[in-house]
C-alpha positions as CSV (number, residue, x, y, z in Angstrom):
1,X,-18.0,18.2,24.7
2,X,-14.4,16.2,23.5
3,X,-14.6,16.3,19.4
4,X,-13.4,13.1,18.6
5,X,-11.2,12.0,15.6
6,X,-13.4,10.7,12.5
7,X,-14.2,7.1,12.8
8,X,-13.3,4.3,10.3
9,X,-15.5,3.7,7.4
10,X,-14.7,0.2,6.9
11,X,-17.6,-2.5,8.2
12,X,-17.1,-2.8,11.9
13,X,-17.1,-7.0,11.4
14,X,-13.9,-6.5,9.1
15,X,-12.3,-4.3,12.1
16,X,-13.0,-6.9,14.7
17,X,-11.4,-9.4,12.3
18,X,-8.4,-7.9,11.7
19,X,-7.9,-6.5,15.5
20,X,-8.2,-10.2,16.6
21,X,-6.1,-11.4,14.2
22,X,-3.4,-8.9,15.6
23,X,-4.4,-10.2,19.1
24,X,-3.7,-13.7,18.0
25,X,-0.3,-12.5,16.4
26,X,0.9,-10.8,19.6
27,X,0.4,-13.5,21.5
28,X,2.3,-16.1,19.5
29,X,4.9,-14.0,19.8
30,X,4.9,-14.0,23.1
31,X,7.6,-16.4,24.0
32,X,10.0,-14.9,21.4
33,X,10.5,-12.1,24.6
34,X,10.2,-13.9,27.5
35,X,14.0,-13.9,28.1
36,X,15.5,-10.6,28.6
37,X,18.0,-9.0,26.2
38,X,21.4,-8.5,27.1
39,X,22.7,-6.4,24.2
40,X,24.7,-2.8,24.8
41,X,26.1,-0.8,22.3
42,X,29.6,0.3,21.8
43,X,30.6,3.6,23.0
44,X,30.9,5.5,21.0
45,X,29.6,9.7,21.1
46,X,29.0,9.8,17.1
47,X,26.0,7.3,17.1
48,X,22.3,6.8,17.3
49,X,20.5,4.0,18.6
50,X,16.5,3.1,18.7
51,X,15.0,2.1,21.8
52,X,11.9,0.0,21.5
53,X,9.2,0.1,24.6
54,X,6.4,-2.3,24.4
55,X,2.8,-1.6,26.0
56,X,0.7,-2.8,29.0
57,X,1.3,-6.4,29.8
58,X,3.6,-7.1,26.9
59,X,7.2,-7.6,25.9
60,X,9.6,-6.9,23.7
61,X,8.4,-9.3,21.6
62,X,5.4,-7.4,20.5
63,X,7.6,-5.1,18.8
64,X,9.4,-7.7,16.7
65,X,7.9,-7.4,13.5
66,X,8.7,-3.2,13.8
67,X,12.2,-4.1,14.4
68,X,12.7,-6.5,11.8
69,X,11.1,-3.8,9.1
70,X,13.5,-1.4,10.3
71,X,16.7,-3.4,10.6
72,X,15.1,-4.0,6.4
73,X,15.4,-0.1,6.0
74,X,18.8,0.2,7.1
75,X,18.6,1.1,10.5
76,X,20.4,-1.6,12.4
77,X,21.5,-0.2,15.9
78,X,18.2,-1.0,17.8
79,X,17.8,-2.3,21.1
80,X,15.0,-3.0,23.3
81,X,13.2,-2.2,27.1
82,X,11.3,-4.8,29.0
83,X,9.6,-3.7,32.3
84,X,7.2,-5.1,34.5
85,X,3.7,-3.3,34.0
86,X,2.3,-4.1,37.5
87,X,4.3,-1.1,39.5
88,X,3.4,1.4,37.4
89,X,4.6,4.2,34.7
90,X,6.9,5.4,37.3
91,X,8.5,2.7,38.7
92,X,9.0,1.4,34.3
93,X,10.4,5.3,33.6
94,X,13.3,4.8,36.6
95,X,13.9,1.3,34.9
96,X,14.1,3.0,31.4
97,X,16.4,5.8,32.6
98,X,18.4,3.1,34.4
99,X,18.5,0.5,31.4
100,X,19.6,3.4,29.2
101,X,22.6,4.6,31.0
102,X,23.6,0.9,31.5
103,X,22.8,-0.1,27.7
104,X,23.4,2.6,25.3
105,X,27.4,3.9,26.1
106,X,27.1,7.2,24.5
107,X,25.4,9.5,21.0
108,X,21.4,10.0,20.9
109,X,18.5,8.0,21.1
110,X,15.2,8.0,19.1
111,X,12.7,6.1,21.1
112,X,9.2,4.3,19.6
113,X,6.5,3.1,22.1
114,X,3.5,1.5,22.4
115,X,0.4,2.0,24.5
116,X,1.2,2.5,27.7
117,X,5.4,2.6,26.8
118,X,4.5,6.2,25.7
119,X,3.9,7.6,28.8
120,X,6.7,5.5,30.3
121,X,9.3,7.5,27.7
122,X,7.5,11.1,28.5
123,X,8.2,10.7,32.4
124,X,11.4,9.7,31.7
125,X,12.0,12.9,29.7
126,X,9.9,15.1,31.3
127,X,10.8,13.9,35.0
128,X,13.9,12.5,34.6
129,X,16.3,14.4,32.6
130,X,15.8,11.9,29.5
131,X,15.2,14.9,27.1
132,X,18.6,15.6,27.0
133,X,19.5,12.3,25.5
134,X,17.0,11.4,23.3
135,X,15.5,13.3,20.0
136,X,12.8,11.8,18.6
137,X,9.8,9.8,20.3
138,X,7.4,8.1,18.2
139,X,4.1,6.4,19.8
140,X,1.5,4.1,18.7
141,X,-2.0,4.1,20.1
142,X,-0.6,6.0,23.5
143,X,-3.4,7.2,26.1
144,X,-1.4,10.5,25.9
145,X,-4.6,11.8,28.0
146,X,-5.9,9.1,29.3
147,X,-8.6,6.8,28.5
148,X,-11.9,5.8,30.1
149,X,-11.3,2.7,29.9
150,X,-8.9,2.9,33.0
151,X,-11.9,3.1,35.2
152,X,-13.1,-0.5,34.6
153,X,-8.7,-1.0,35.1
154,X,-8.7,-1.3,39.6
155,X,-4.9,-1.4,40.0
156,X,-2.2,1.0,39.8
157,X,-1.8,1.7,36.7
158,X,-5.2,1.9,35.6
159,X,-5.2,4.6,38.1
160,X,-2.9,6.3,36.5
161,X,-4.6,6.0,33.1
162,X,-7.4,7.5,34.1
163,X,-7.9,11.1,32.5
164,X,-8.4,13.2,35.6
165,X,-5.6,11.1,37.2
166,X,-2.7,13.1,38.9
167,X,-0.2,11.5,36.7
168,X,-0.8,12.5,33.6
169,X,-2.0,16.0,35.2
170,X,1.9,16.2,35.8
171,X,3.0,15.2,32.5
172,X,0.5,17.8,31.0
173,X,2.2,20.0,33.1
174,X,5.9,19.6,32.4
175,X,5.6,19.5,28.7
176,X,7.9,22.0,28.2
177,X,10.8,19.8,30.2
178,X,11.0,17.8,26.9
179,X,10.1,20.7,24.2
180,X,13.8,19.5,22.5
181,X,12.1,16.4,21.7
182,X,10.6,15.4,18.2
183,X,7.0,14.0,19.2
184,X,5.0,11.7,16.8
185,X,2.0,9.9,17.9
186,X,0.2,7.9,15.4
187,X,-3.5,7.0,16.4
188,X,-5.9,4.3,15.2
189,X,-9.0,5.4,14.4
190,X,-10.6,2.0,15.4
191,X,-8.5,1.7,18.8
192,X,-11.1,0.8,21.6
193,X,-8.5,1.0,23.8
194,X,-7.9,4.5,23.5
195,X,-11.4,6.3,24.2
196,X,-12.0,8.6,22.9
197,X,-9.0,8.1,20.5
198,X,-8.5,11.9,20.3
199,X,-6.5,11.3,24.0
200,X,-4.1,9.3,21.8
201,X,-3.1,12.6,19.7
202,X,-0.1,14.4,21.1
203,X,2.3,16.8,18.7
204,X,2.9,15.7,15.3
205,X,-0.2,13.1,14.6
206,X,-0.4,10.4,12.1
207,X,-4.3,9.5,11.9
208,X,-4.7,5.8,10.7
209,X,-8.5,5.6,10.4
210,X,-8.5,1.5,10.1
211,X,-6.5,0.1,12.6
212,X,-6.7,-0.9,16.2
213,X,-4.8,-0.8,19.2
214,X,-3.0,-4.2,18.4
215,X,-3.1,-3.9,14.6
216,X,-0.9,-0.7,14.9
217,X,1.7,-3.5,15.9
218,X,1.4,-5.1,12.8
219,X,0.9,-2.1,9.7
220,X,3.0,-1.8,6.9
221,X,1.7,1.7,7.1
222,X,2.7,2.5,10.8
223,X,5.9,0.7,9.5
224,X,6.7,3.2,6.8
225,X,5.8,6.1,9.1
226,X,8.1,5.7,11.9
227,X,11.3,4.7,9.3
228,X,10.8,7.2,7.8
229,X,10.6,9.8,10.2
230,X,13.7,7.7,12.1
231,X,15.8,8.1,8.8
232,X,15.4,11.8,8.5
233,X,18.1,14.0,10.2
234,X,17.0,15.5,13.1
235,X,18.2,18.9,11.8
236,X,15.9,18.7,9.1
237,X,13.0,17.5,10.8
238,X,10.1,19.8,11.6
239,X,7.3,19.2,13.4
240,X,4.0,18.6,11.1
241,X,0.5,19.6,11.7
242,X,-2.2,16.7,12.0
243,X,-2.2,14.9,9.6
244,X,-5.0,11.9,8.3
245,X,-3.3,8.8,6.5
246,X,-4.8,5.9,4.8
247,X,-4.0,2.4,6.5
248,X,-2.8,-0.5,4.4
């Protein structure tokens, strides 16, 4: 039997509330992405740039308020990856691998995903030769192992969501293609997205017992969690056990 993460003790009406509010948010910001971003950086080997990857059936915007925090901490060099969800987490990895070497002209890369964006960055490092360019990858609310809600999902890449599917089999598999890379997944303990919300735990976790799938978008606390793992130098970065955080 799976042992799932604690649930959240806060009233389940005050959960719905505040994961349809984030719904609503998302969706607004929906046009704010709809045109695709043109930016590159220079190149130049002594720099580090953050690459944004939005979910299932997003865009970049979704990621906006994220970026904006970050840009607030200091961290300026951040670009972003759109991709179409329909073909799949393959067909998005080749466009990430190809977007990168087009995009970001030399240093490292620290990439933060959500949803489905996370396994989109692990088959590019573990299939593709991404690990040997990027050093950190943070994800928010990522099916790492799947979820069962894939199997109400009939296309491909509910397929591919799917725990027993032969996709993330393979990325199981190859973990050890990207050992190099700094993993942080941070789960919501009210995602019903992710079920059971344990499959969302991969590496270094970051437990947030109140929020949802969409509300990670929107947290001060996920916020404050990926700068400040992003602002740490990677030589003095350790991997942490599992760890159970407060939401704000």
């Amino acid at each position: 039997m799976i042992q799932d993460l604690p649930p959240s003790k806060v009233k389940t009406r005050w959960l719905l509330f505040q994961e349809s509010l984030a719904f609503a948010a998302s969706g607004l910001l929906i046009p704010f992405g709809l045109t695709r971003s043109s930016a590159r950086t220079a190149r130049r080997a002594d720099q580090r740039t953050i690459v944004l990857v939005h979910g299932y059936l997003a865009n970049r915007s979704s990621l906006l308020p994220l970026r904006a925090y970050l840009r607030f901490r200091g961290l300026k060099q951040i670009l972003s990856f759109d991709y179409r969800s329909g073909p799949g987490i393959r067909a998005a990895a080749a466009g990430l691998r190809d977007d990168l070497r087009r995009n970001v002209r030399g240093g490292r890369i620290d990439l933060v995903c959500h949803s489905m964006g996370g396994l989109v960055a692990r088959f590019y490092l573990q299939e593709l030769g991404g690990a040997r360019r990027v050093d950190r990858c943070i994800t928010l609310g990522t099916p790492h192992r799947g979820t069962y809600n894939a199997y109400w999902v009939a296309s491909k890449v509910g397929r591919q969501l799917r725990p027993d599917s032969p996709l993330l089999a393979r990325l199981e598999s190859t973990r050890h293609a990207a050992a190099n890379v700094r993993f942080t997944s941070i789960v919501g303990g009210a995602d019903n997205i992710v079920l059971p919300r344990v499959f969302g735990a991969h590496e270094d976790l970051v437990y947030l017992p109140d929020l949802g799938h969409m509300g990670l978008l929107f947290s001060p606390t996920v916020f404050r969690v990926v700068a400040d793992r992003l602002v740490v130098p990677t030589a003095e970065q350790r991997p942490e056990p599992a760890a159970v955080t407060a939401s704000s």
